[in-house]
C-alpha positions in Angstrom: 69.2 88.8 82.5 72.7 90.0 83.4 74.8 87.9 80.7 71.7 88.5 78.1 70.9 85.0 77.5 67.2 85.9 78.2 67.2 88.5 74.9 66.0 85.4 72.6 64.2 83.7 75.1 61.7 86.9 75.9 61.5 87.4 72.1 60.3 83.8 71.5 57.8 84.2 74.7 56.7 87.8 73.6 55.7 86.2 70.2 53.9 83.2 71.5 52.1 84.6 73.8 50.6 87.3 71.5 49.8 84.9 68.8 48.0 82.4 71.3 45.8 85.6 73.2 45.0 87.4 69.7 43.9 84.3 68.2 41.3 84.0 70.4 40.6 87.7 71.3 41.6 90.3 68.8 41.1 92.8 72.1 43.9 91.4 74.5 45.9 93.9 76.1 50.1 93.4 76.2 52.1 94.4 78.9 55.1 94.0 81.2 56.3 95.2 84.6 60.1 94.5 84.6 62.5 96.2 87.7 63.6 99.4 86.6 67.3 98.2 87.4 67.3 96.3 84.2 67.1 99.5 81.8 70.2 101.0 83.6 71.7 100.5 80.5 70.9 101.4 76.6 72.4 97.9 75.8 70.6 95.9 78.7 68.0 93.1 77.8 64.8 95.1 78.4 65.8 97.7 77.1 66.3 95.6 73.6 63.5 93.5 74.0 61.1 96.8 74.6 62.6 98.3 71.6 61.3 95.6 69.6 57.8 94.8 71.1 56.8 98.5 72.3 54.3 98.7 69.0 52.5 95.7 70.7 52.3 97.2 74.4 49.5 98.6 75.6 51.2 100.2 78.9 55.3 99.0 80.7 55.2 99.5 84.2 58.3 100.0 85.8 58.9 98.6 89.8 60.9 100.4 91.9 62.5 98.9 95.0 64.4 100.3 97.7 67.0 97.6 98.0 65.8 96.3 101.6 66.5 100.1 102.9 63.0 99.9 104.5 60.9 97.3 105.8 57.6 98.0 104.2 55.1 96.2 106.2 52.6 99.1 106.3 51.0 101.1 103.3 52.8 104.4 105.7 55.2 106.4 104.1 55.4 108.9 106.2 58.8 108.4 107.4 62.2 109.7 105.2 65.2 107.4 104.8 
């Protein structure tokens, strides 16, 4: 992701995998959770790759992670960093 090699390689996947599910279901639903850290930047590979595929997502679900700050071994968050 970080020297954008993976641009043509998502592109390629994106576009094979929609033509294989729609061929067979015309009702598939298209989406993606990437790390939020790769849209950091307007020019980053997500963030290029969304920009062409968004008409075909349904929902993009960003995950955000603390960085190891926490040790999240319970569903309690109660504490404050």
């Amino acid at each position: 992701m970080a020297s954008g090699a993976a641009l043509q390689w998502l592109r390629k996947f994106h576009a094979k995998l929609k033509a294989d599910l729609l061929r067979d279901n015309k009702r598939t639903v298209l989406t993606y959770s990437p790390i939020a850290d790769w849209f950091a930047n307007e020019d980053d590979v997500w963030v290029q790759f969304i920009r062409g595929v968004k008409d075909d997502l349904a929902w993009l679900a960003l995950q955000f992670y603390d960085g190891g700050k926490f040790n999240w071994t319970t569903a309690d968050v109660s504490h404050n960093g």
